[in-house]
VMD Tcl script that draws the C-alpha trace (Angstrom):
set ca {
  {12.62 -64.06 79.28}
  {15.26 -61.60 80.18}
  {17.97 -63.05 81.50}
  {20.11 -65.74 80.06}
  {22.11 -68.59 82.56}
  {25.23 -69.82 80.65}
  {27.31 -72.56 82.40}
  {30.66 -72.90 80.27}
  {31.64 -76.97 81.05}
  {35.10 -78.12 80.03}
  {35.23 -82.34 81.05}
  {33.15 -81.01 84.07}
  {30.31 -84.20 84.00}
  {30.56 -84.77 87.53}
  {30.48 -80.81 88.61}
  {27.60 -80.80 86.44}
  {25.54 -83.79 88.11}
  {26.51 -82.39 91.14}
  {25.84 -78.82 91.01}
  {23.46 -78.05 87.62}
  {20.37 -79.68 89.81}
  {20.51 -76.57 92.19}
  {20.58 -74.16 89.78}
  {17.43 -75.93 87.94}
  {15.18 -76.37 90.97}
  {16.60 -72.89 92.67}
  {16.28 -70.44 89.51}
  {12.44 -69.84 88.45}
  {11.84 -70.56 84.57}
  {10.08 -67.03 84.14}
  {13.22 -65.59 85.83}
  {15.55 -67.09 83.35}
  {16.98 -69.86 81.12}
  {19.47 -71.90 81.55}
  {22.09 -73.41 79.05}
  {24.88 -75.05 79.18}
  {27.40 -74.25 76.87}
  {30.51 -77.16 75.97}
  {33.82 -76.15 75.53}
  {34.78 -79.11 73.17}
  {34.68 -81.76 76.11}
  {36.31 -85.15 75.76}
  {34.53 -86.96 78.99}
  {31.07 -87.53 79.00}
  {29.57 -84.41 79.14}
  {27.34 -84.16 77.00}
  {25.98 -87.65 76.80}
  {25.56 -86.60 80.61}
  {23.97 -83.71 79.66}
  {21.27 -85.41 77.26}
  {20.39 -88.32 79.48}
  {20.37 -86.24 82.69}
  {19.61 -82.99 81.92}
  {17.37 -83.16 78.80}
  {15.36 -79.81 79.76}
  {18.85 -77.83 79.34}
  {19.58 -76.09 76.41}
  {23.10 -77.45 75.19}
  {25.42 -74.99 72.79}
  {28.04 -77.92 71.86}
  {31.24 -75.86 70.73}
  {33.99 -77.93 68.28}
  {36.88 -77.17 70.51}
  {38.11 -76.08 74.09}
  {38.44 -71.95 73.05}
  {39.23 -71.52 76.85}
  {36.84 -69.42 79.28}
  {37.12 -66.41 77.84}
  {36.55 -66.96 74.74}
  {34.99 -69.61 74.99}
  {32.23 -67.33 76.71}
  {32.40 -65.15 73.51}
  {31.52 -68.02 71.03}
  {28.54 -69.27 73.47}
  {27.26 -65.97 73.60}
  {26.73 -65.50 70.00}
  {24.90 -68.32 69.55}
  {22.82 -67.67 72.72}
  {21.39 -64.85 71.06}
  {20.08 -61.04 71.67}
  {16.89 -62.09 72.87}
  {17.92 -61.53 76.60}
  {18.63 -58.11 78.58}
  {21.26 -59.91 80.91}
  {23.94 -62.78 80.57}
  {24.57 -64.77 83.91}
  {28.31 -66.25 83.40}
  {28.23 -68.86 86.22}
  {30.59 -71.50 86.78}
  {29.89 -75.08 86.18}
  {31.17 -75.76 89.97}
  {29.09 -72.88 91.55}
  {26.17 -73.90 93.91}
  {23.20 -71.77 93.78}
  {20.39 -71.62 96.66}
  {17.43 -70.82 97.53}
  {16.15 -67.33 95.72}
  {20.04 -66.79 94.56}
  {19.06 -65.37 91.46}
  {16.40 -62.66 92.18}
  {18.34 -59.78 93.96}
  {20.63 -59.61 91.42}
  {18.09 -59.05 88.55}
  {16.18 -56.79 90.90}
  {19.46 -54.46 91.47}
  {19.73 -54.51 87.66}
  {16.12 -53.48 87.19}
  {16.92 -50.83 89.28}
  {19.72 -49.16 88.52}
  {20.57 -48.39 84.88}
  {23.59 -47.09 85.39}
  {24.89 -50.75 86.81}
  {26.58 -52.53 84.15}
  {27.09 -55.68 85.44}
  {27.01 -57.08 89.30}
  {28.22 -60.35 91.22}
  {26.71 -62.09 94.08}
  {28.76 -62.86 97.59}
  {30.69 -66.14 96.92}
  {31.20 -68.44 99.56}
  {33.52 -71.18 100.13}
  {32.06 -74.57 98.85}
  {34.01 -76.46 101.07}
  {33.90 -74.03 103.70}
  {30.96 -72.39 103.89}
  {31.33 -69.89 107.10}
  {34.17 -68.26 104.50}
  {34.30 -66.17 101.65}
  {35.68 -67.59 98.22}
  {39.10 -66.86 96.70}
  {38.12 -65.77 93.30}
  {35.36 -63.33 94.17}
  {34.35 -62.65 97.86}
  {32.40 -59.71 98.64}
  {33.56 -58.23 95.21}
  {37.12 -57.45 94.00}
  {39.51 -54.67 93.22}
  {43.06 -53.59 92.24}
  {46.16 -52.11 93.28}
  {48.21 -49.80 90.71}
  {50.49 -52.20 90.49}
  {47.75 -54.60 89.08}
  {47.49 -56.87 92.16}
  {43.79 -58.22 92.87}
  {42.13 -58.85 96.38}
  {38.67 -58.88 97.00}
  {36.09 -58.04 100.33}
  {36.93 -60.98 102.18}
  {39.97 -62.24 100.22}
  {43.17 -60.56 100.55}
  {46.28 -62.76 99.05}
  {46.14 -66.10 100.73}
  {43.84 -64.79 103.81}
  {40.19 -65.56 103.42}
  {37.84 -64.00 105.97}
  {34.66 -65.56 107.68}
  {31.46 -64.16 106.54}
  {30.27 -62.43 109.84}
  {28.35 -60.23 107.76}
  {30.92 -57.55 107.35}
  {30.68 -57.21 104.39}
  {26.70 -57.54 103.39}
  {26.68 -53.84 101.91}
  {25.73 -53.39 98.17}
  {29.18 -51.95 97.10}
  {30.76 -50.33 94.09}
  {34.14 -52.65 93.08}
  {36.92 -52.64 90.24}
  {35.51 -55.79 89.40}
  {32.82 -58.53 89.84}
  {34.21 -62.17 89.48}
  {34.14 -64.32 86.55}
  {32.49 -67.55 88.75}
  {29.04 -65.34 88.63}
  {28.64 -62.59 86.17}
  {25.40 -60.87 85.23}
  {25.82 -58.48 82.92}
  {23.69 -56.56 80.10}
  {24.75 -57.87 77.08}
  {24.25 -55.00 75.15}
  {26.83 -53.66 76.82}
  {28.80 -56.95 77.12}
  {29.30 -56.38 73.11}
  {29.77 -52.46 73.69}
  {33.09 -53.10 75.24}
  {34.25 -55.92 73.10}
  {33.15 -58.93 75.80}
  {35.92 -61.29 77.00}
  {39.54 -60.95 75.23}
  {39.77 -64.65 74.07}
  {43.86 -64.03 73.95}
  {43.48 -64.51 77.82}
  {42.42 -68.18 77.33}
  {41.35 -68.50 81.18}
  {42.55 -65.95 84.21}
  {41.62 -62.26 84.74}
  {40.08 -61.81 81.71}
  {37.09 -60.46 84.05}
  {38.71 -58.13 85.66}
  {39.94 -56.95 82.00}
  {36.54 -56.35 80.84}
  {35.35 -55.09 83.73}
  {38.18 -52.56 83.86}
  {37.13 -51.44 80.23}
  {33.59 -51.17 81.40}
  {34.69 -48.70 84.96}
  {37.12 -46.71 82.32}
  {33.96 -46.18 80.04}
  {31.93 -44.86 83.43}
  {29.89 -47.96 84.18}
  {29.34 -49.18 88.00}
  {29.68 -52.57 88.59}
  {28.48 -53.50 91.97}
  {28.32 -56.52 94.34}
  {24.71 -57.68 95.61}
  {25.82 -59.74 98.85}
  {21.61 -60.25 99.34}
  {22.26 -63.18 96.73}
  {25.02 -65.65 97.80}
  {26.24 -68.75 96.10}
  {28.88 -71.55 96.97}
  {32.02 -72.09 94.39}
  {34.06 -74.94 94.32}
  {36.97 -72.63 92.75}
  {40.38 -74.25 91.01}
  {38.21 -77.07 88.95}
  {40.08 -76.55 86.21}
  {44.08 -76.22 87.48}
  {44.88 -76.04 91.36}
  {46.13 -73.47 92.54}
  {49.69 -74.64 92.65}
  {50.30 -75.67 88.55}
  {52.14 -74.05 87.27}
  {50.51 -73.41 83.70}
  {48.00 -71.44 86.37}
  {51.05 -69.46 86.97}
  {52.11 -68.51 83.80}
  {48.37 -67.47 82.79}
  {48.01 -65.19 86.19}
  {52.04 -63.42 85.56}
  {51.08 -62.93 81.97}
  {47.80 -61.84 81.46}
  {48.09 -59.72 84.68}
  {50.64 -58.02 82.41}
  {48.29 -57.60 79.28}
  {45.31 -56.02 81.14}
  {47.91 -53.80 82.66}
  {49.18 -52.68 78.91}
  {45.69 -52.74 77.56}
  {44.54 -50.49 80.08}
  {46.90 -48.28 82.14}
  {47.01 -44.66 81.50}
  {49.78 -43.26 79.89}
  {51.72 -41.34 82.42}
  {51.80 -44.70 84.73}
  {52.66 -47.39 82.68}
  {56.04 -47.09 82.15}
  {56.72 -46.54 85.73}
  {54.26 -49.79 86.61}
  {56.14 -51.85 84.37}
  {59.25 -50.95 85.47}
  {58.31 -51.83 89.08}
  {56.20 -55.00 88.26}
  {59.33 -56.54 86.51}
  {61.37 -56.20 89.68}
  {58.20 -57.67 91.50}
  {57.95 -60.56 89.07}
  {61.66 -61.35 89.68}
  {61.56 -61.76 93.14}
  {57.98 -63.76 92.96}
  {59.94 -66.07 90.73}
  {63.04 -66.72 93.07}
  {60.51 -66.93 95.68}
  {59.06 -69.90 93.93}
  {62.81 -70.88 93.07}
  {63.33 -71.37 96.90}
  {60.45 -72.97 97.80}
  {61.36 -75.85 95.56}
  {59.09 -74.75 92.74}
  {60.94 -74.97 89.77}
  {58.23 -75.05 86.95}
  {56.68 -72.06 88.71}
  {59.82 -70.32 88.67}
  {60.45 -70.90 85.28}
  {56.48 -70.36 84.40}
  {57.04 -66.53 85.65}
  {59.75 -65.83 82.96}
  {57.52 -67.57 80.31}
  {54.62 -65.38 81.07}
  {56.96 -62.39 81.01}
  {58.51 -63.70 77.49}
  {55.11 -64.55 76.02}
  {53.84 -60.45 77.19}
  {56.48 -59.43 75.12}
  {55.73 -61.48 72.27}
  {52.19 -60.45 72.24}
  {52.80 -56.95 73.57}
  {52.21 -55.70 69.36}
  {49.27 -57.27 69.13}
  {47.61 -55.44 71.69}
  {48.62 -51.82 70.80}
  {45.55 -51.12 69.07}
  {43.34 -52.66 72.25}
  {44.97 -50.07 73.83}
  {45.00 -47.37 71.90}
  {41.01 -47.69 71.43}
  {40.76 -48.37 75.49}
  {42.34 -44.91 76.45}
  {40.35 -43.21 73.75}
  {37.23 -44.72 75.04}
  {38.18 -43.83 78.60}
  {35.81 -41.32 80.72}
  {37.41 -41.86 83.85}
  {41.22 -41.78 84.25}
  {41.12 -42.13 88.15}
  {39.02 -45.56 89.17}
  {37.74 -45.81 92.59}
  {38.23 -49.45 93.55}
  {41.50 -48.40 92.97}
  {43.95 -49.25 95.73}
  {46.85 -46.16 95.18}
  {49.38 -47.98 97.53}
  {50.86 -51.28 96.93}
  {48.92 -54.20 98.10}
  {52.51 -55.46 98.65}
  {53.35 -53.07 100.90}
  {50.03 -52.73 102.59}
  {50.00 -57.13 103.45}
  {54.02 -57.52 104.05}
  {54.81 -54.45 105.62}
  {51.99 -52.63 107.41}
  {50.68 -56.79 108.39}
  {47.09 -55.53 106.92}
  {45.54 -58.64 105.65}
  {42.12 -57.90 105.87}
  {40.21 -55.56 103.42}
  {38.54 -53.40 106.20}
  {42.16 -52.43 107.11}
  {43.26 -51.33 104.00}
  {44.07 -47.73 103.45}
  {41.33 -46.88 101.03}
  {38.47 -48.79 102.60}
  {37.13 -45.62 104.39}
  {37.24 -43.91 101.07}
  {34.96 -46.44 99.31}
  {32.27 -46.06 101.48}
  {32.46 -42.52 101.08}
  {32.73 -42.98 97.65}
  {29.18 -45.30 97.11}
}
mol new
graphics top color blue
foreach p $ca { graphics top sphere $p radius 0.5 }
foreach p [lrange $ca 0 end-1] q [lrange $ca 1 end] { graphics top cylinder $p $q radius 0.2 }
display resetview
């Protein structure tokens, strides 16, 4: 078996009754096996899990070590007995032949380190997904968006966007990647606890010259903001500072000072922003992410010293060399087609 399903549940017993059937009766055992890996739960997960779901391999962890690494932990006790690890979201619905076309694409192309499928809306299911759409990518300021998903604008899936396509980064809600590789690069940076620490490791794996592609021939269905809504504010303080550490970890030299510089001017305003909408905590969680960067800032200088060293590629395409500020506020483009670059990817595939 070459390909290894790991669910990471945290108090998720009712996401898994609801959605762990689907991937069971839609994912073919010679294809690949699934486990379910607890992040210290304190419902009835995996009492759920034994009665329910007795044919699932269960990796019961001591304590919640957060998705990231959380991931890490499960994955060394999975084993290296599989070619591929399929992160996948406890709240992810998978269909019909889901699975195949991204171990096909795999199969096919060596030089593909890791590859998403197109997420869909659970709750709306003519639309794309906030955390991973069509695939996602960056701004130099460190602002993601994704095909389908720019800021707060999601698209409907006419099909626009059903190209196989090279992106900054595949989303953390459905992940295959080799795991050889996966332990190359270090895997998930467990100081992230939960937020971007995806688009971290994937920008580790683009710097070292690896492709990571979306496969939109295999959709599934996410839930999305199981764990914190979108509005709490600890969700805040975990985007606003970890957006910050990937940045450190790995900008190029010549641009990060002038990045930072500009992103702390950006952060202020986001935070007043917040401050007169009424959000206080949010407001106040944007200068605790900024003071908790700084704290850690020492910790990561020898991340990012080995990160630039281990670089191949200075210039990543995915790359959006304007500001996605700019671009959405200004120019009013809130779709990904319209962006300035998008011609330039498909040139670039």
């Amino acid at each position: 078996m070459r390909t290894s399903i790991v669910i990471l549940n945290w108090n998720g017993a009712q996401m898994l009754r609801r959605f762990l059937p689907t991937v069971l009766s839609n994912t073919p055992k010679e294809t690949a096996e699934i486990i379910v890996a607890d992040n210290g739960s304190t419902d009835n997960s995996l009492e759920v899990l034994a009665s329910e779901f007795p044919e699932v391999r269960v990796i019961a962890l001591d304590k919640n070590y957060g998705f990231a690494e959380g991931y890490n932990q499960a994955l060394r006790r999975v084993g290296d007995n599989y070619d591929y690890y399929l992160l996948l979201n406890s709240d992810v619905e998978t269909p019909e032949a889901w699975i195949q076309p991204l171990v096909q694409y795999m199969e096919d192309h060596a030089d593909v380190a890791a590859c998403q499928p197109k997420l869909r809306a659970e709750h709306t299911p003519t639309h794309f997904e906030y955390a991973g759409g069509a695939g996602g990518y960056i701004d130099y300021l460190g602002y993601p968006f994704c095909r389908g998903r720019v800021f707060g604008v999601v698209e409907p899936d006419l099909g626009q966007y059903d190209d196989v396509a090279d992106v900054f980064w595949a989303t953390g809600a459905a992940l295959m990647i080799r795991s050889k590789v996966y332990w190359e690069v270090g895997g998930l940076d467990g100081r992230f606890f939960a937020h971007q620490e995806e688009i971290d490791l994937c920008w580790r794996l683009r710097a070292r010259g690896y492709r990571i592609v979306c496969v939109p021939q295999s959709v599934v269905y996410h839930v999305g903001g199981g764990t914190l809504p979108k509005e709490n504010p600890r969700k805040t303080f975990l985007n606003f500072r970890n957006n910050l550490l990937l940045l450190y970890k790995n900008l190029p030299e010549h641009s990060l000072r002038k990045t930072m510089f500009i992103r702390f001017w950006l952060d202020a305003l986001a935070s007043f922003v917040f401050l007169a909408k009424g959000e206080v905590r949010s407001f106040l969680a944007v200068w605790q992410a900024r003071c908790a960067f700084r704290k850690m800032k020492n910790d990561f200088v020898a991340d990012r010293a080995a990160n630039l060293e281990a670089a191949v590629v200075d210039r990543i395409s995915g790359q959006l060399s304007s500001s996605l500020l700019f671009e959405y506020y200004l120019r009013r483009k809130k779709f990904f087609s319209e962006l300035t670059f998008s011609d330039n990817l498909k040139d670039e595939k």
